[in-house]
C-alpha positions in Angstrom: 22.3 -21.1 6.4 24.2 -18.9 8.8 22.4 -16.4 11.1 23.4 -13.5 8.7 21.4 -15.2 6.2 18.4 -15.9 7.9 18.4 -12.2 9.6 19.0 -10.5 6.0 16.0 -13.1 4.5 13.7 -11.9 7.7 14.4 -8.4 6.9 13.2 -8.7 3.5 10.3 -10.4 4.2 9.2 -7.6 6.9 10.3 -4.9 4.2 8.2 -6.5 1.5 5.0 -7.0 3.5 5.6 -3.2 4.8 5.6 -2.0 0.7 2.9 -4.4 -0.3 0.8 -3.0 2.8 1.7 0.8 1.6 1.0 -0.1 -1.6 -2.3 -1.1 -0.8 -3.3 1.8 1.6 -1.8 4.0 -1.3 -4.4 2.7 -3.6 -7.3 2.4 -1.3 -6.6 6.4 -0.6 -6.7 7.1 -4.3 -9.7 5.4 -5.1 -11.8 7.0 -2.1 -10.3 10.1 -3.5 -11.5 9.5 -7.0 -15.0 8.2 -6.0 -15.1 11.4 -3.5 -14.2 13.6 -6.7 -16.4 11.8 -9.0 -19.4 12.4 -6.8 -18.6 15.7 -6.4 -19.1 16.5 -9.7 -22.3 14.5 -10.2 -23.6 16.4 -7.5 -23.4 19.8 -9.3 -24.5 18.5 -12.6 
């Protein structure tokens, strides 16, 4: 494999582990925001 290659195949590896990391910071924010809202509104029942 030529350097091209390899540098092209680096790059995605660094750009998939950058989306799978957003990703999952993307979901952790929603859920804390859900279990925030939800206990929100058990409080004022």
């Amino acid at each position: 494999m030529d350097d091209e290659g390899q540098t092209l195949v680096v790059l995605k590896r660094i750009l998939y582990h950058r989306y799978v990391v957003l990703i999952h910071l993307k979901e952790e924010q929603i859920v804390s925001h859900v279990l925030h809202h939800l206990c929100t509104k058990s409080m004022y029942l």
